[in-house]
N, C-alpha and C positions, 0 to 999 in steps of 0.2 A: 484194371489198368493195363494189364498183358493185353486183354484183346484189342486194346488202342495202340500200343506201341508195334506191336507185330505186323501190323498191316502198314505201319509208316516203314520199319525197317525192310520188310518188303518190297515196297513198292521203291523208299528210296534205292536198296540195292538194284533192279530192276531199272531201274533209270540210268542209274553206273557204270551198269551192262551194258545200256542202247547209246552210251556217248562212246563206250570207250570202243565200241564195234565201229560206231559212227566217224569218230576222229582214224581210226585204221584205213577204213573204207575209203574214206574219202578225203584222206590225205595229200596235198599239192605237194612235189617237193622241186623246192624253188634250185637254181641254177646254183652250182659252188664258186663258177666263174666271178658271176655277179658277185655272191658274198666275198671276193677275195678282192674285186675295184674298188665296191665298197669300203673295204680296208683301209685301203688305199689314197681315198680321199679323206681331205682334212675333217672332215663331218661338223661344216657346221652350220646346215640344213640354209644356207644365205637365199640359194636359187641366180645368182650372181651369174651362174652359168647358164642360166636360161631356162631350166626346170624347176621342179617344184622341192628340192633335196636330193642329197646324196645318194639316195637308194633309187633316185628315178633315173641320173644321170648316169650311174652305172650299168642300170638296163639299158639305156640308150647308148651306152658307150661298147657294151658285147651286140649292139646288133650296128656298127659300124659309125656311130657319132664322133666326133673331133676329140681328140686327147688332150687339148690347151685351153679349156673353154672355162677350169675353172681359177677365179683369180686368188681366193686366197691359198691353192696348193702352187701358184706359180711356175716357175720354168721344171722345178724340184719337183713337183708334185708328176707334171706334165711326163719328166724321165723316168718318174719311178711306175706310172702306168704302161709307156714304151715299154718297158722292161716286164712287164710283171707279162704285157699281150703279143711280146716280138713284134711289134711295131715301129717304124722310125720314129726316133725320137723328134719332136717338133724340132724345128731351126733356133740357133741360137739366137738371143736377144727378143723372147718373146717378155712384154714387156710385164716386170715383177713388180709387185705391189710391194712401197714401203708399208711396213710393220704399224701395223696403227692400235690404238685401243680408244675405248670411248671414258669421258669424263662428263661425271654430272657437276652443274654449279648449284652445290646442295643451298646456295643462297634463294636460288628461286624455283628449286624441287617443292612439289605440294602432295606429294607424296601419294600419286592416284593408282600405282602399280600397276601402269601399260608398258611403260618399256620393260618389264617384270617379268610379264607374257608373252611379249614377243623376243627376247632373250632367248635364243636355243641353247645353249649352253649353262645357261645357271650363274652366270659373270655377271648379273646386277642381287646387289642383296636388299633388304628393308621391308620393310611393310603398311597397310594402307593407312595413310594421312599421318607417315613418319620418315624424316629423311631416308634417302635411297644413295647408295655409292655403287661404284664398282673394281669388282675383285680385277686387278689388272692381269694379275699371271692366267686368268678362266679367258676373260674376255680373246675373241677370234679377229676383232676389226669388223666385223662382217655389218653394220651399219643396221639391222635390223630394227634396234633400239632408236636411232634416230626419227623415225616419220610418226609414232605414234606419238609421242610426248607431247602434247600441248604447251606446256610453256617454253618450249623450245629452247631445253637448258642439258640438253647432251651435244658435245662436241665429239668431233675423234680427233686425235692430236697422235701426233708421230713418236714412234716409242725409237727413243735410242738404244743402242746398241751397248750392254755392259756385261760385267762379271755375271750380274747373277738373272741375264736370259740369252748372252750366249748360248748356240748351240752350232754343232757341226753343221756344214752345206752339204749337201748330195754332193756327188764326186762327179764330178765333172765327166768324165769316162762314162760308160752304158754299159753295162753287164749282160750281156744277151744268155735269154734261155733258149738253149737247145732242145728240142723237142724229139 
């Protein structure tokens, strides 16, 4: 039984060795700029702005893309990129997306778990051929949920404003980094 195992723990360790020399070797390492826009945006991969997610539009935004392209970080989103790249802030009144979420009418949900999948965020919950809802405090507005569904029973409806999702606005001012 030893001279069966010995040659596996061998050869495994030996394999261990050429990944963990391999992963060293040929390590990319990605931009920090990038990871800190990325931050920065609301992440919730929509494509809204004309890419494919968050992490494509931040690379497109450190090699010189537009600062206001994305709708659901709004004029808010838009200053706190200015700020983060000492860039002028966009012009005020760039126009801000009321607050939405989507609603399923679980009367005519068949419960086939595509808006499930296309959900970046985790904001539809249920399971397959059983009602489906959505978590309102997850959901982003970001519409993604809408185009798959077949029975065409998500709406997005306009989320008011109260106690309990109140939050502060970016501040109107711009905080510029000095460099």
């Amino acid at each position: 039984m030893l001279t069966v195992i010995f040659p596996m723990t061998l050869g495994a360790a030996a394999l261990g060795a050429m990944l963990g020399w391999a992963s060293v070797r040929f390590r990319v390492d990605g931009s920090p700029l990038i990871d800190e826009i990325e931050n920065a945006l609301p992440q919730t991969q929509c494509g809204q702005c004309g890419f494919p997610g968050c992490r494509a539009y931040a690379e497109a935004i450190e090699n010189g893309a537009r600062i206001d392209l994305c709708p659901p970080g709004g004029e808010a989103g838009a200053r706190r990129l200015a700020d983060l790249l000492g860039r002028d802030p966009p012009a005020p009144g760039m126009e801000e997306p009321s607050p939405q979420a989507a609603v399923i009418d679980e009367q005519r949900c068949i419960g086939c778990t595509l808006c499930i999948q296309a959900c970046p965020v985790d904001a539809i919950v249920g399971a397959a051929k059983q009602l489906h809802t959505v978590v309102g405090t997850l959901c982003t507005g970001c519409e993604l949920c809408v185009p798959p569904c077949p029975m065409e029973c998500i709406q997005m409806k306009a989320v008011t404003e109260n106690i309990d999702n109140w939050a502060w606005k970016y501040p109107v001012f711009g905080i510029r980094r000095v460099n």
